[in-house]
C-alpha positions in Angstrom: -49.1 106.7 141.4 -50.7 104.0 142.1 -53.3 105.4 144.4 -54.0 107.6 141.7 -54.4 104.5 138.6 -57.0 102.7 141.4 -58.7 106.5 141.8 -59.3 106.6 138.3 -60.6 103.1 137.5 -62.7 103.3 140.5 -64.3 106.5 139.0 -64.3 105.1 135.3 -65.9 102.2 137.2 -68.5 103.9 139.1 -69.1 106.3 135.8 -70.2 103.2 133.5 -72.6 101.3 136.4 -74.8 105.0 136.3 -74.5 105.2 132.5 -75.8 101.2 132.4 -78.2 102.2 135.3 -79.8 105.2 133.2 -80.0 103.3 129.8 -81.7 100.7 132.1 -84.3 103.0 133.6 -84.6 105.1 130.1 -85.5 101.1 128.3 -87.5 100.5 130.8 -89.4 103.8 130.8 -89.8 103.1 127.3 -91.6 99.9 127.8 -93.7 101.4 130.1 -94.6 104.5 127.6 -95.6 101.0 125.1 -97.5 99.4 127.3 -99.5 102.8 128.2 -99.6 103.6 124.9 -101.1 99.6 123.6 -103.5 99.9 126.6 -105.3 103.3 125.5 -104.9 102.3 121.8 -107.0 99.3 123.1 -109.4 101.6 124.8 -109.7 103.6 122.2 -110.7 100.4 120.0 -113.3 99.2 122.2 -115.1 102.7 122.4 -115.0 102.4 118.5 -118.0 100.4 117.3 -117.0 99.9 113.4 -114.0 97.3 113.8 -115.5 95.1 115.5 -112.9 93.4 117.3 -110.9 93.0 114.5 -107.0 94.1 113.9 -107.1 97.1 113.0 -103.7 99.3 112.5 -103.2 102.1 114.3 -103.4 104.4 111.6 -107.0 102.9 110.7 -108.1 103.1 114.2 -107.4 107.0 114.4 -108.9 107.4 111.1 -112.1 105.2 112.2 -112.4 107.3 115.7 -112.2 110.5 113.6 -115.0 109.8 111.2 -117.0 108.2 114.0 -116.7 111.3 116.3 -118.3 113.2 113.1 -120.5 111.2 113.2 -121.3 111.9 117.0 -121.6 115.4 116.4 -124.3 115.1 113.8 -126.2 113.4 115.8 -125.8 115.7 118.1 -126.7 118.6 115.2 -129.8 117.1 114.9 -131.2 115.9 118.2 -130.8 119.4 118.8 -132.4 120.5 115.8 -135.3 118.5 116.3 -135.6 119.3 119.8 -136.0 123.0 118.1 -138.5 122.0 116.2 -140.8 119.7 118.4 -139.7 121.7 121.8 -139.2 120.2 124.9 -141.7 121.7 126.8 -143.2 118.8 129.3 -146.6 120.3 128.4 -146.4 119.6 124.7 -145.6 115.9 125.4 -148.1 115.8 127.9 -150.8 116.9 125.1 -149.7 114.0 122.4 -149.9 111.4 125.2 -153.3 111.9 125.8 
């Protein structure tokens, strides 16, 4: 029997290293996933002009990139609309330079 006592606290054994090993590798994912997630939220705050290098929670960030990507796209609206309006024929800007 006691062959069989060592078999099962060798496999108990063996059974709590992988569970230690996978919470390991599970934290350490997660820290990963934060430091991803930190490094594009830092991205994202550098491609948005209205903080100003300030802190900024994250929930004002998102709020700040949403209003300036309106933004964007009306600007877009209307460089297209007055592209429309003016043309972009070459010979029509050739004509007002002279």
């Amino acid at each position: 029997m006691s062959t069989n006592t060592n078999t099962k606290h060798s496999y108990k054994l063996s059974v709590k290293k992988a569970t230690r090993r996978t919470r390991r590798r599970q934290l350490e994912g997660k820290c990963k996933s934060k430091k991803k997630l930190s490094q594009k939220l830092q991205a994202l705050k550098n491609l948005i002009p209205s903080h100003n290098g300030d802190e900024v929670k994250t929930d004002e960030l998102f709020k700040e990139t949403a209003d300036y990507i309106v933004f964007l796209r009306t600007r877009v609206l209307i460089l297209q609309k007055l592209i429309e309006i003016y043309g972009n024929n070459t010979e029509n800007q050739h004509d007002v330079l002279l």
